[in-house]
Gaussian input, Z-matrix of N, CA and C with variables (Angstrom, degrees):
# hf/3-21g

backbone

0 1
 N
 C     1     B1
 C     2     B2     1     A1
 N     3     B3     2     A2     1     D1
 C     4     B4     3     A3     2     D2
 C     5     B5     4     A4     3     D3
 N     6     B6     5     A5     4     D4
 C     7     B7     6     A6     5     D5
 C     8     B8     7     A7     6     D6
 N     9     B9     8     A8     7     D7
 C    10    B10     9     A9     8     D8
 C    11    B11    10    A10     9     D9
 N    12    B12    11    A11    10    D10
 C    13    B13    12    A12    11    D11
 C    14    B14    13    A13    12    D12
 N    15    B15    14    A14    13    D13
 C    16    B16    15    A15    14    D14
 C    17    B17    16    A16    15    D15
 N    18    B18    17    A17    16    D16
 C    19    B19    18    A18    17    D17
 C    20    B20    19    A19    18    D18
 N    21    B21    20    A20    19    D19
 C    22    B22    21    A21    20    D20
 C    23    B23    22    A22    21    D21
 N    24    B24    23    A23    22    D22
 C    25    B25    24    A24    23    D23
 C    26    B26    25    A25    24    D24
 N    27    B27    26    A26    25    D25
 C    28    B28    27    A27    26    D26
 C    29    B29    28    A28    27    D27
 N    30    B30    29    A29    28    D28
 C    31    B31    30    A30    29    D29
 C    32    B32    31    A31    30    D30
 N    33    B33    32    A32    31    D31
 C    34    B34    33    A33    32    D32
 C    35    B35    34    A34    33    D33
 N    36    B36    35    A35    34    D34
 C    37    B37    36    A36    35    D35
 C    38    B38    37    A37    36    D36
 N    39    B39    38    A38    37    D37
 C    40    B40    39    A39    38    D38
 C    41    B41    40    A40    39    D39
 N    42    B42    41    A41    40    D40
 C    43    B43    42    A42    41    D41
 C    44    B44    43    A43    42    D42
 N    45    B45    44    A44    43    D43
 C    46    B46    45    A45    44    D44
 C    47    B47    46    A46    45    D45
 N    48    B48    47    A47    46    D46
 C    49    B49    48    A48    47    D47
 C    50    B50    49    A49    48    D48
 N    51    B51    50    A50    49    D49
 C    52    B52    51    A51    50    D50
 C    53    B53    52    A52    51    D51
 N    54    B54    53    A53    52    D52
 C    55    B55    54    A54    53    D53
 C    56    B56    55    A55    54    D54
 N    57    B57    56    A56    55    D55
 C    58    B58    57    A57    56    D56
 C    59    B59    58    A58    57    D57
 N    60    B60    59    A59    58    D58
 C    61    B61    60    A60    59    D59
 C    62    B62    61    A61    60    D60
 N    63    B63    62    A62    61    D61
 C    64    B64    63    A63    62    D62
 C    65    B65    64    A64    63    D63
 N    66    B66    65    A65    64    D64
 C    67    B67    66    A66    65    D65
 C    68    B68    67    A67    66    D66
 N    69    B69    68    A68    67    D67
 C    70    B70    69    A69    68    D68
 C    71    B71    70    A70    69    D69
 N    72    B72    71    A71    70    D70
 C    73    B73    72    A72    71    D71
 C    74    B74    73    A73    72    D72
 N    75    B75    74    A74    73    D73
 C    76    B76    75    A75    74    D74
 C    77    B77    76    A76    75    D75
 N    78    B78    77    A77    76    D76
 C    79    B79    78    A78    77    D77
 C    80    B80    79    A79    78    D78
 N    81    B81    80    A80    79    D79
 C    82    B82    81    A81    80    D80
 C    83    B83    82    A82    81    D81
 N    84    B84    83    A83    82    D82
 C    85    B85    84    A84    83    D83
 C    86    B86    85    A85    84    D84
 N    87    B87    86    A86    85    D85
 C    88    B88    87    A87    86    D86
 C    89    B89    88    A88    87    D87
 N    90    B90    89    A89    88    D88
 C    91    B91    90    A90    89    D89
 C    92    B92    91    A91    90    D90
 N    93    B93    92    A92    91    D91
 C    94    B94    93    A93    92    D92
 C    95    B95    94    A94    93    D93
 N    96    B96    95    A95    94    D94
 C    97    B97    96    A96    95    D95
 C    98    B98    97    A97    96    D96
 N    99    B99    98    A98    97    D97
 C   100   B100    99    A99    98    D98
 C   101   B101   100   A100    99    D99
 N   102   B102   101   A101   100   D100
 C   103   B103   102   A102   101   D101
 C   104   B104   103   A103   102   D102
 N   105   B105   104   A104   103   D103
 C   106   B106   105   A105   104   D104
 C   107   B107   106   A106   105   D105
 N   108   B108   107   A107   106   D106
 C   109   B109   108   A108   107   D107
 C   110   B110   109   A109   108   D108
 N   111   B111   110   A110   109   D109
 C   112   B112   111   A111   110   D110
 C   113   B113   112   A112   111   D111
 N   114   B114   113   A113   112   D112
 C   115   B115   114   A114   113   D113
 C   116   B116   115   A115   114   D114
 N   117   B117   116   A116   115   D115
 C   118   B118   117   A117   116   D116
 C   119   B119   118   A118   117   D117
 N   120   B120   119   A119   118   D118
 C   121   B121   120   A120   119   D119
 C   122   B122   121   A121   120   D120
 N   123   B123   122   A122   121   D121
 C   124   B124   123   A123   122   D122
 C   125   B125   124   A124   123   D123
 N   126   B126   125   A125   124   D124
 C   127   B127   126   A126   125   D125
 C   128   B128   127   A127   126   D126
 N   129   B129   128   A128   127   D127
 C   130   B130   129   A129   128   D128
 C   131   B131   130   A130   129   D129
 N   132   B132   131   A131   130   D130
 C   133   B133   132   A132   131   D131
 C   134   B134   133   A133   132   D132
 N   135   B135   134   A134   133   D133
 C   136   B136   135   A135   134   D134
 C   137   B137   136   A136   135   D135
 N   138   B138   137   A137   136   D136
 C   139   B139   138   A138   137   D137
 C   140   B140   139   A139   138   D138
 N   141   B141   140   A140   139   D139
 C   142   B142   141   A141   140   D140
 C   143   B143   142   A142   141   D141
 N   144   B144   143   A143   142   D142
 C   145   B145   144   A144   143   D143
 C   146   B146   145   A145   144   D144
 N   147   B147   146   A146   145   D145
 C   148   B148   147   A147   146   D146
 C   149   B149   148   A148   147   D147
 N   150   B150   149   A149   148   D148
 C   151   B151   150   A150   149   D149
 C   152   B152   151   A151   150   D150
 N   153   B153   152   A152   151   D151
 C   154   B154   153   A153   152   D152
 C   155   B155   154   A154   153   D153
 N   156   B156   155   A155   154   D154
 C   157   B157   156   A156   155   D155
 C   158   B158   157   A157   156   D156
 N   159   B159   158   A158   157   D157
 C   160   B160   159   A159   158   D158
 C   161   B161   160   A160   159   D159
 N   162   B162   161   A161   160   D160
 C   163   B163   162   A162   161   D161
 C   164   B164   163   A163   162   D162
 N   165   B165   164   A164   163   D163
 C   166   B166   165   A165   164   D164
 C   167   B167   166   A166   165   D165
 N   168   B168   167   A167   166   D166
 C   169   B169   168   A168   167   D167
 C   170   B170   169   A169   168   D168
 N   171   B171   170   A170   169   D169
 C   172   B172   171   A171   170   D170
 C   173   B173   172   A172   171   D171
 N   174   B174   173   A173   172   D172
 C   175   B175   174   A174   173   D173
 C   176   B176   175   A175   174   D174
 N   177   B177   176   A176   175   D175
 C   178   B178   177   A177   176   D176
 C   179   B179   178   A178   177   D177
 N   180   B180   179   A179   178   D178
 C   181   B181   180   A180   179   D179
 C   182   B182   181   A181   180   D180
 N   183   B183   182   A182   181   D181
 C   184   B184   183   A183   182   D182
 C   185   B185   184   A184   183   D183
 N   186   B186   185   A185   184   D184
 C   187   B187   186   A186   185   D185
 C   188   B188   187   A187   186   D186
 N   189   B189   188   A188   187   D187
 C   190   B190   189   A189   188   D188
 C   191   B191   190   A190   189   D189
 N   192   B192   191   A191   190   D190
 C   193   B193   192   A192   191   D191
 C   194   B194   193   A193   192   D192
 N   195   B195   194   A194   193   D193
 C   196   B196   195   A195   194   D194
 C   197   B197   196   A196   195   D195
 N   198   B198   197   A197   196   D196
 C   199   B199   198   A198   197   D197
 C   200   B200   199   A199   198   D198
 N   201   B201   200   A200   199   D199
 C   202   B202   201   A201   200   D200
 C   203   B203   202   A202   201   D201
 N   204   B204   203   A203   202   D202
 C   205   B205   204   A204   203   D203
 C   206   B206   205   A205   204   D204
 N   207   B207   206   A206   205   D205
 C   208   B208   207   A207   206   D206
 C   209   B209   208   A208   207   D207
 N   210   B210   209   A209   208   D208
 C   211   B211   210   A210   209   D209
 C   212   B212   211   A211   210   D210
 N   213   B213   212   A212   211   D211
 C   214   B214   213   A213   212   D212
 C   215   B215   214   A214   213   D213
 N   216   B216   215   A215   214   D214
 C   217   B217   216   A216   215   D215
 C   218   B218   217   A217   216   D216
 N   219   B219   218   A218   217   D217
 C   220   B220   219   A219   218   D218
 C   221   B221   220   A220   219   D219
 N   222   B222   221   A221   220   D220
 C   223   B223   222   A222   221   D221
 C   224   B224   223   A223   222   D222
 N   225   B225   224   A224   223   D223
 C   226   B226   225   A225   224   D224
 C   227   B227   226   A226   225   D225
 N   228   B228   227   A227   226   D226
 C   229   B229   228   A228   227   D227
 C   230   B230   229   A229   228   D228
 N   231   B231   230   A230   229   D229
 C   232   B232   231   A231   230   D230
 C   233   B233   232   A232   231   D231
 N   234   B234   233   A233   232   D232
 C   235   B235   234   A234   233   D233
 C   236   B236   235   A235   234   D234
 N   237   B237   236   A236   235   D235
 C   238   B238   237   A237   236   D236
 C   239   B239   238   A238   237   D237
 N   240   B240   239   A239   238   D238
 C   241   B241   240   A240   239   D239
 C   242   B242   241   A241   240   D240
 N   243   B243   242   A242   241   D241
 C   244   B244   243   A243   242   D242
 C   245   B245   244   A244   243   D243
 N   246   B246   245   A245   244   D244
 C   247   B247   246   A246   245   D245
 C   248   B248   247   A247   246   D246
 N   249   B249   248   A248   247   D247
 C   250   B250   249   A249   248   D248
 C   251   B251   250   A250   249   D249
 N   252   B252   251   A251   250   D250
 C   253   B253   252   A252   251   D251
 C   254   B254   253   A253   252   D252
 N   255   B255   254   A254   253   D253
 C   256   B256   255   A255   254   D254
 C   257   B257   256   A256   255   D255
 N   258   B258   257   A257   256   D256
 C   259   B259   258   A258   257   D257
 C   260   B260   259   A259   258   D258
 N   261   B261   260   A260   259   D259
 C   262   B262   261   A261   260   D260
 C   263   B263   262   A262   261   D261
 N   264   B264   263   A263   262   D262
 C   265   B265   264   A264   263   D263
 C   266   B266   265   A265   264   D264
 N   267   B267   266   A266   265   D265
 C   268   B268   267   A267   266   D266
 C   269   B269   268   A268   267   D267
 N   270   B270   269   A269   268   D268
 C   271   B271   270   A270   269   D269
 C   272   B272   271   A271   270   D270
 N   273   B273   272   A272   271   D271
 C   274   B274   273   A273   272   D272
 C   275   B275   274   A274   273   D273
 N   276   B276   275   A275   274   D274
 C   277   B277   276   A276   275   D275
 C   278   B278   277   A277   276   D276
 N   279   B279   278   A278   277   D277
 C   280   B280   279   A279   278   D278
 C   281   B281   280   A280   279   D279
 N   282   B282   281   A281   280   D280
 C   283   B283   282   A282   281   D281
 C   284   B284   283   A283   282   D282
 N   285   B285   284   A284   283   D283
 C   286   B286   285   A285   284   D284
 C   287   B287   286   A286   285   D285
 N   288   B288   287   A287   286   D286
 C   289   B289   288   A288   287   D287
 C   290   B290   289   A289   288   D288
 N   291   B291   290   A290   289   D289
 C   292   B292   291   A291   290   D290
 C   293   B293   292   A292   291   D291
 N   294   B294   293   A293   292   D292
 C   295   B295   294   A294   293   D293
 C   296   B296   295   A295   294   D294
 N   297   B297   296   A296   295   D295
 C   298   B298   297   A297   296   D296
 C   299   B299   298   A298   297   D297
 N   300   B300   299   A299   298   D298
 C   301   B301   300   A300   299   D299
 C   302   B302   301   A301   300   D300
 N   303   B303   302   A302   301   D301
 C   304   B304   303   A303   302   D302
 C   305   B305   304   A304   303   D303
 N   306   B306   305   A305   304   D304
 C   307   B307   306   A306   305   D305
 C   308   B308   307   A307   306   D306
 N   309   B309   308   A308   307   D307
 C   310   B310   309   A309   308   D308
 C   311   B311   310   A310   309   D309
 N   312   B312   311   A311   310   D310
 C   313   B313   312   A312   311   D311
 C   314   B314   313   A313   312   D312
 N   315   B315   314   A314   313   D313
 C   316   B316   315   A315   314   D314
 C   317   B317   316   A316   315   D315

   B1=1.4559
   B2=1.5261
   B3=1.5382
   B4=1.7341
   B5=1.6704
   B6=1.1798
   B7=1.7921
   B8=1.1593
   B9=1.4228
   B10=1.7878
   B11=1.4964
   B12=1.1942
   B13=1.7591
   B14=1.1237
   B15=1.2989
   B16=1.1436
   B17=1.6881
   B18=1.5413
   B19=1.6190
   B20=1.8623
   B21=1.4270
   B22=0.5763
   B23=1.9493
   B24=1.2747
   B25=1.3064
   B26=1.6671
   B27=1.7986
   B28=1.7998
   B29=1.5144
   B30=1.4625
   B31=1.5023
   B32=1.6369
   B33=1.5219
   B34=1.2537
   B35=1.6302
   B36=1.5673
   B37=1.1779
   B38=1.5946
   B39=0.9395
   B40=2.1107
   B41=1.9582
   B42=1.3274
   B43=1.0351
   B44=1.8699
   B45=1.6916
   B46=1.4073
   B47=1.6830
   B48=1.3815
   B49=1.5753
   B50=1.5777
   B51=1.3002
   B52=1.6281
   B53=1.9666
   B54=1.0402
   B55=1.3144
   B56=2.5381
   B57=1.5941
   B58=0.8605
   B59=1.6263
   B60=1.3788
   B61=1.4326
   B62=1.1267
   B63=0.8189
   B64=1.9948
   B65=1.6614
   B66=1.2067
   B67=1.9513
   B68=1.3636
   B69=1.4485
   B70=1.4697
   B71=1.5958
   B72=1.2933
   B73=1.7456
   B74=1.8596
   B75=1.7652
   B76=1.3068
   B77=1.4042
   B78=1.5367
   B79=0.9411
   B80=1.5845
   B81=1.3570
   B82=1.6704
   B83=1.2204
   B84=1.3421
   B85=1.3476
   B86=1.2984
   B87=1.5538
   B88=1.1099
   B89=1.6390
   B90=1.7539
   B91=1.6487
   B92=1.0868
   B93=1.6511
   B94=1.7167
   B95=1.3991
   B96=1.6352
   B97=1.5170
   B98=1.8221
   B99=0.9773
   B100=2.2000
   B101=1.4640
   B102=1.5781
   B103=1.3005
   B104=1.9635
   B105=1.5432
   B106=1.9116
   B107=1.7710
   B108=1.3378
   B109=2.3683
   B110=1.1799
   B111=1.6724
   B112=1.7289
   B113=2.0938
   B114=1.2676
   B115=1.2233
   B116=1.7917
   B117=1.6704
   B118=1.1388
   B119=1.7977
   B120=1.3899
   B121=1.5713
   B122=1.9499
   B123=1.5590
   B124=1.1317
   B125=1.4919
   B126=2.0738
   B127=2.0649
   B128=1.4357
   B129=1.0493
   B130=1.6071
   B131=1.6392
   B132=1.3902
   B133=1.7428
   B134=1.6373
   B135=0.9736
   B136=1.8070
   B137=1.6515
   B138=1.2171
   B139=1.2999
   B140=1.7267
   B141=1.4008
   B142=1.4827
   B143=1.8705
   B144=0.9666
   B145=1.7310
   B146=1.4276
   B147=1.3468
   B148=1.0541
   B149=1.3543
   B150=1.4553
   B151=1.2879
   B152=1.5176
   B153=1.2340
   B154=1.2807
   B155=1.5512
   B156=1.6779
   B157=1.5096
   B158=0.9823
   B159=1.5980
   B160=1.7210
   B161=1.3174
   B162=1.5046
   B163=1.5506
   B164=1.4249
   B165=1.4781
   B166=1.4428
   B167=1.5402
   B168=1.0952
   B169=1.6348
   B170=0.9328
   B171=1.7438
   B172=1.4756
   B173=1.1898
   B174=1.2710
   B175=1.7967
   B176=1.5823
   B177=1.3951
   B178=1.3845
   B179=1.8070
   B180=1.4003
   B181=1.4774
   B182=2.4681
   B183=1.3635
   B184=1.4606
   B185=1.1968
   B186=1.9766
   B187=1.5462
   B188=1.4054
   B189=1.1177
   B190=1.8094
   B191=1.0905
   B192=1.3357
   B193=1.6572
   B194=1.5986
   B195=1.7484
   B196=1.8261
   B197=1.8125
   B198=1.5534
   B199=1.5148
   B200=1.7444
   B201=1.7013
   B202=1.4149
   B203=1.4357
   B204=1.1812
   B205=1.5203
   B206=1.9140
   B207=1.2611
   B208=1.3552
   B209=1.3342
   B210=1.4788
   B211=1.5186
   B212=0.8750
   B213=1.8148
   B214=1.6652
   B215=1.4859
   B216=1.0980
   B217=1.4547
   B218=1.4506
   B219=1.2158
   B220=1.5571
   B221=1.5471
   B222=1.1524
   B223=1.6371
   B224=1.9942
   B225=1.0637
   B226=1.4465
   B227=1.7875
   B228=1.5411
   B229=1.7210
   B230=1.6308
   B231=1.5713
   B232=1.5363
   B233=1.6806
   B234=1.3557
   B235=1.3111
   B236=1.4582
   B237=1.4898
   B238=1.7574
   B239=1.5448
   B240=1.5373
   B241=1.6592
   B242=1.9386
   B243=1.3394
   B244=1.8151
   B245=1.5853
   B246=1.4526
   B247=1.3559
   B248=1.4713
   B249=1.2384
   B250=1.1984
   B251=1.8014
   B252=1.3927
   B253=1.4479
   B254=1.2522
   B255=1.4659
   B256=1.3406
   B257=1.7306
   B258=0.9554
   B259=1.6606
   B260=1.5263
   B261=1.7417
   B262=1.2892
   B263=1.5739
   B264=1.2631
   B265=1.7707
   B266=1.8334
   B267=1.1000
   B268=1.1418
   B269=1.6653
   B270=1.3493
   B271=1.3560
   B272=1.6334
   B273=1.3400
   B274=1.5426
   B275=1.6440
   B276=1.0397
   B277=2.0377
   B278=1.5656
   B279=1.2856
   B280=1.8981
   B281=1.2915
   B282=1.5097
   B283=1.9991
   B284=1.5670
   B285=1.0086
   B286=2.1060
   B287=1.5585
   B288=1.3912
   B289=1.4053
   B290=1.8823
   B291=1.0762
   B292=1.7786
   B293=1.3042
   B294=1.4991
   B295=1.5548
   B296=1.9740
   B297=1.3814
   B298=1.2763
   B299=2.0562
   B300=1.3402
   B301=1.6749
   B302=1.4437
   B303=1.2309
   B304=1.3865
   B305=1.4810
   B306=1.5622
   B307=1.6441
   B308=1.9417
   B309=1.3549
   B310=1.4591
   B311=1.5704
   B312=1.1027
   B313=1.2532
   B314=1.9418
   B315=1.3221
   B316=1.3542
   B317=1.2129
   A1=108.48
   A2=111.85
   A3=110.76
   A4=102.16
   A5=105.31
   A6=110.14
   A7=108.35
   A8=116.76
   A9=105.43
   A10=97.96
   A11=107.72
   A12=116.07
   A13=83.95
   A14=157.40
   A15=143.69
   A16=111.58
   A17=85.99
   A18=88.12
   A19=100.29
   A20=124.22
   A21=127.16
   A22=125.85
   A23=149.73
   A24=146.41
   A25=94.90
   A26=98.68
   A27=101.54
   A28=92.71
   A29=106.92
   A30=104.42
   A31=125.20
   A32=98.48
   A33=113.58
   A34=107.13
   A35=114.30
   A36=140.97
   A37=114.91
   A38=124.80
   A39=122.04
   A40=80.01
   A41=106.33
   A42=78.95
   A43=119.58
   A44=92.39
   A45=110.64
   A46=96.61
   A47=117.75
   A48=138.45
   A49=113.13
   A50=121.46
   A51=120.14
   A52=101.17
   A53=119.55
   A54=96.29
   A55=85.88
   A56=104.60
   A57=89.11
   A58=127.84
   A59=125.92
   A60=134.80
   A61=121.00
   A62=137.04
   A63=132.64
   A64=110.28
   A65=119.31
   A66=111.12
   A67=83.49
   A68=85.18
   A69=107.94
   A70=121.82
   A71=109.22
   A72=87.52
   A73=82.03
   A74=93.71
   A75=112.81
   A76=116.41
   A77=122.80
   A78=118.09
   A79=110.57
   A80=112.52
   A81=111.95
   A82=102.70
   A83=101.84
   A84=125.08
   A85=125.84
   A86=144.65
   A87=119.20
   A88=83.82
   A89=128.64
   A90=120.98
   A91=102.29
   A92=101.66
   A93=119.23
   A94=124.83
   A95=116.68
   A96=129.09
   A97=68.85
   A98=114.66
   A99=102.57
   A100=112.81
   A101=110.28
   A102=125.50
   A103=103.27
   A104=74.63
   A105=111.64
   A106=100.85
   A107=86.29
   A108=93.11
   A109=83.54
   A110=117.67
   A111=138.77
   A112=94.58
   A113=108.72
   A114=104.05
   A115=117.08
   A116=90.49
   A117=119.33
   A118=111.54
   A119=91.26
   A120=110.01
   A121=115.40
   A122=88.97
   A123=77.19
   A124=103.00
   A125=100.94
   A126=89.09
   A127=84.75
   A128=144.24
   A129=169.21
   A130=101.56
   A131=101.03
   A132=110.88
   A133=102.46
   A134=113.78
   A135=141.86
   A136=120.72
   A137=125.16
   A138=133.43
   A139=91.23
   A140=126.84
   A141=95.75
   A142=100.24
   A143=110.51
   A144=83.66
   A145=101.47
   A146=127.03
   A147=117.07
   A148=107.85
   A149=136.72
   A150=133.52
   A151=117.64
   A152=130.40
   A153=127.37
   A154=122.48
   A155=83.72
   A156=89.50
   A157=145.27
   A158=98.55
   A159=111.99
   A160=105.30
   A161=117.41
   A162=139.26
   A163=89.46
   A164=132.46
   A165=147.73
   A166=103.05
   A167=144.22
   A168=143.78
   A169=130.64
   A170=106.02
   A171=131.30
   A172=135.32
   A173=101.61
   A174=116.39
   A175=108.58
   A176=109.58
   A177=109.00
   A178=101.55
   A179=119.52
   A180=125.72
   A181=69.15
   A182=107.12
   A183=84.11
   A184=135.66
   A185=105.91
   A186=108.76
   A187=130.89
   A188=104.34
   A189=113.12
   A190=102.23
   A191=129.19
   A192=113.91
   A193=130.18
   A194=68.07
   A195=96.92
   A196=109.44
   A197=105.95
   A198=134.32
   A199=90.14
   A200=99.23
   A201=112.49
   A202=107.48
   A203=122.77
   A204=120.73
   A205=86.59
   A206=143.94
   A207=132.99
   A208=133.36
   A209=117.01
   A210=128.23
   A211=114.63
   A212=111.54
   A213=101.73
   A214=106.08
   A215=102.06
   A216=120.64
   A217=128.10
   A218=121.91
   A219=151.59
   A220=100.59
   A221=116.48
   A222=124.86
   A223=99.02
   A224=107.26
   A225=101.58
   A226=96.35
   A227=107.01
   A228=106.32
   A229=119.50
   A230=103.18
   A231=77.70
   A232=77.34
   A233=97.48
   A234=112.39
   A235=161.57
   A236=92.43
   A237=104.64
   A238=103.94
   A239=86.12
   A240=106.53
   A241=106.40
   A242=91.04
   A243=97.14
   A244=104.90
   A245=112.40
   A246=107.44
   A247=118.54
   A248=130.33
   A249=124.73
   A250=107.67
   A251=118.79
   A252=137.62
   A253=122.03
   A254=107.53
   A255=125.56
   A256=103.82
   A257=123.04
   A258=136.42
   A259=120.64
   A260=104.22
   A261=106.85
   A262=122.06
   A263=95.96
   A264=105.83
   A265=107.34
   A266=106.02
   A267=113.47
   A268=130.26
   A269=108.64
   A270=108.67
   A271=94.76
   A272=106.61
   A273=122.44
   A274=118.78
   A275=142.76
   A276=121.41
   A277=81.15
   A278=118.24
   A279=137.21
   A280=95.75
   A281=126.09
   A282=111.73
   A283=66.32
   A284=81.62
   A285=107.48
   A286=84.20
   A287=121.79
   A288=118.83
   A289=107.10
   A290=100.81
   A291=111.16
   A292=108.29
   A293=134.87
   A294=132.69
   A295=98.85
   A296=101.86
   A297=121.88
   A298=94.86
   A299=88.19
   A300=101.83
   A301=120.41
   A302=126.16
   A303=165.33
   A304=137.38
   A305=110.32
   A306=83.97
   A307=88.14
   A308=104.78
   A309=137.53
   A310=110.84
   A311=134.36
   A312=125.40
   A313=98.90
   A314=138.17
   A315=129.11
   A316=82.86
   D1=118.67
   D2=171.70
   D3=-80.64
   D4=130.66
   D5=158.19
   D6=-117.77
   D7=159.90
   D8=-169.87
   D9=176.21
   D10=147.75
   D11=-166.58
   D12=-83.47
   D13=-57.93
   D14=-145.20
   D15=-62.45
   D16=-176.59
   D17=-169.25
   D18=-112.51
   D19=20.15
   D20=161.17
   D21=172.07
   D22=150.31
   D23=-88.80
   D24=-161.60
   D25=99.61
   D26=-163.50
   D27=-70.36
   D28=136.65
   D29=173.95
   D30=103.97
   D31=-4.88
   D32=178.06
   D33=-132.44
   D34=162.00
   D35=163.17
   D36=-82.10
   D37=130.51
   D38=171.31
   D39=-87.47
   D40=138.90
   D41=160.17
   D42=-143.03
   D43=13.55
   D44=169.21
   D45=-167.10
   D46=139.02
   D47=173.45
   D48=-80.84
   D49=91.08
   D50=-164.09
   D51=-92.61
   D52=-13.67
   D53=143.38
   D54=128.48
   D55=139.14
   D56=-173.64
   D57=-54.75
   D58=-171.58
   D59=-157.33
   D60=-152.12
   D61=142.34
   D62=-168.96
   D63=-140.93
   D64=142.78
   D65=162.76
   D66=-156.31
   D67=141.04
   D68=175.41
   D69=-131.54
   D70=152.64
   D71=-174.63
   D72=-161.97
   D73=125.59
   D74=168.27
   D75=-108.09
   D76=147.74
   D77=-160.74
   D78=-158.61
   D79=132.97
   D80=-171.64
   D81=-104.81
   D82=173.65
   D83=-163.88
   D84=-140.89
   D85=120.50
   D86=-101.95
   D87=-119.03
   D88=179.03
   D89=172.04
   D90=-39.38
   D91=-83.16
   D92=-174.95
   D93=-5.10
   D94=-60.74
   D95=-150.93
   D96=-90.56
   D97=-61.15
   D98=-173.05
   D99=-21.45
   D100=-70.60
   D101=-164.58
   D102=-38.08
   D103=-62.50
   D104=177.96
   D105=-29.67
   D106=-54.31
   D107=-169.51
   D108=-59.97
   D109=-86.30
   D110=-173.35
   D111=-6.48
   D112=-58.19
   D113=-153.83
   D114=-79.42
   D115=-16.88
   D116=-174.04
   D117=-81.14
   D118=-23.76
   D119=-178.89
   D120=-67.11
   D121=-39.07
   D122=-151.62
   D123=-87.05
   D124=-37.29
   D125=179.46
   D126=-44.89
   D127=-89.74
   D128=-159.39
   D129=148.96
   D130=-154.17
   D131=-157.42
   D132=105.77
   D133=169.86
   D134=142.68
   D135=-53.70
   D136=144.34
   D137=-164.12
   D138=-110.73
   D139=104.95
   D140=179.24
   D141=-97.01
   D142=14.39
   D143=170.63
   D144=-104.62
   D145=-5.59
   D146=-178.43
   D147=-86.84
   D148=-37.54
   D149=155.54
   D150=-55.10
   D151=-15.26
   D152=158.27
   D153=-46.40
   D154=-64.16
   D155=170.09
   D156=-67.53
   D157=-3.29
   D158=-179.12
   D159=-82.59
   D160=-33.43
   D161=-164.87
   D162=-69.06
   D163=-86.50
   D164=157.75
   D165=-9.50
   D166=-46.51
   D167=165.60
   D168=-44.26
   D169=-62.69
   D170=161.87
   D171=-41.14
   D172=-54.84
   D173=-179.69
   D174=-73.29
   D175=-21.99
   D176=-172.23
   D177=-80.96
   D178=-35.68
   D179=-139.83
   D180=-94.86
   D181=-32.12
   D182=176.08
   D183=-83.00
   D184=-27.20
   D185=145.14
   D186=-20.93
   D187=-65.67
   D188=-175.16
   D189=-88.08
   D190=0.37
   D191=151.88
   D192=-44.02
   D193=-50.84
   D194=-160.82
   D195=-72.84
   D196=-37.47
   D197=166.43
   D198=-24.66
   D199=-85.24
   D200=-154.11
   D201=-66.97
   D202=-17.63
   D203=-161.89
   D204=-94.36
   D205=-53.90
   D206=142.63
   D207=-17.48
   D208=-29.59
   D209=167.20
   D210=-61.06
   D211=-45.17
   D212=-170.47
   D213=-119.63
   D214=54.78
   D215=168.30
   D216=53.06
   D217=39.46
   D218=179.82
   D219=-86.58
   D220=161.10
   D221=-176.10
   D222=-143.76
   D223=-2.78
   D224=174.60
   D225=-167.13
   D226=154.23
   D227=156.09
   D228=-116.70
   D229=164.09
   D230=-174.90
   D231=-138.58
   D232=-172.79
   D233=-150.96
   D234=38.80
   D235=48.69
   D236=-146.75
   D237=-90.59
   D238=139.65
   D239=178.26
   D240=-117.46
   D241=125.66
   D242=170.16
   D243=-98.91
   D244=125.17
   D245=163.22
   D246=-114.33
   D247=145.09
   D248=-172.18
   D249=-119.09
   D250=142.96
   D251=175.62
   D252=-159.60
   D253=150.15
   D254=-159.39
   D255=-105.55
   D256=100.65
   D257=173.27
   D258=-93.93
   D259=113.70
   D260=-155.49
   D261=79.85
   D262=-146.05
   D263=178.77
   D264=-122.67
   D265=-10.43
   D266=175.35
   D267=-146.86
   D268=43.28
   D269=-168.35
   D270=-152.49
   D271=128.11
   D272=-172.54
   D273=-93.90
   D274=112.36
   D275=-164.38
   D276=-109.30
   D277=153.95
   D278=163.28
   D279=-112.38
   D280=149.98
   D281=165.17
   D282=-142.71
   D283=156.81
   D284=178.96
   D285=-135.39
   D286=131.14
   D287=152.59
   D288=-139.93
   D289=153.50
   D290=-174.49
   D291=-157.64
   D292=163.23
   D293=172.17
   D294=-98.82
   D295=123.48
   D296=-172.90
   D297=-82.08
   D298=114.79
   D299=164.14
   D300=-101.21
   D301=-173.34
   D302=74.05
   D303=-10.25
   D304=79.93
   D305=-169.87
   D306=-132.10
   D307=166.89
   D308=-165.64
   D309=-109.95
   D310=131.03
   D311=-172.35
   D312=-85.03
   D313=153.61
   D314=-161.59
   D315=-109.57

C-alpha cells in the first residue's frame, strides 16, 4: 500500500477515487510517564516516553488507514493529513485521513 501526502504518485496512474478514509487511535498515558514529562519539562530535554506514545499513536491511526482504504478496494491513499489532539488531561487521539485510490504503475 503507497500512502503519501501528496496529491498524487510519480510513476503511477490514479485510476479510480474509492472514496475518503480515516484511522484513528487514542491513547493514554499513564501517572508515572506524566510525573516523568512534568519533570522532564522543566530541567528541559525531550520526553522519550511521551514520543513513544506519540510514535505508538501514529502508526496505529496509519494502520487503520491502510485497513479501511483496503476495504474498499484502494491499493494506495493519497493525500494524507495527520492531526494531532490532546483529550482530557491525559489522553492523546492521532486521525490520519487521505482519499483511498486505485492506481496503475505507468
Amino acid at each position: 500500500m503507497i500512502v503519501t501526502t501528496t496529491n498524487s504518485i510519480e510513476g503511477h496512474t490514479i485510476t479510480a477515487y474509492r472514496g475518503i478514509v480515516v484511522g484513528e487511535a487514542i491513547m493514554g498515558a499513564n501517572v508515572v510517564r506524566d510525573v516523568f514529562a512534568q519533570i522532564t519539562d522543566i530541567v528541559g530535554g525531550r520526553s522519550g516516553a511521551y514520543e513513544s506514545k506519540l510514535q505508538d499513536a501514529r502508526d496505529t491511526a496509519l494502520r487503520e488507514l491502510e485497513e479501511r482504504a483496503t476495504a474498499v478496494g484502494a491499493n494506495a491513499v493519497v493525500g494524507v493529513d495527520l492531526d494531532y489532539e490532546v483529550v482530557g488531561q491525559s489522553m492523546l487521539m492521532v486521525s490520519a485521513s487521505g482519499t483511498a485510490v486505485s492506481v496503475e504503475k505507468i
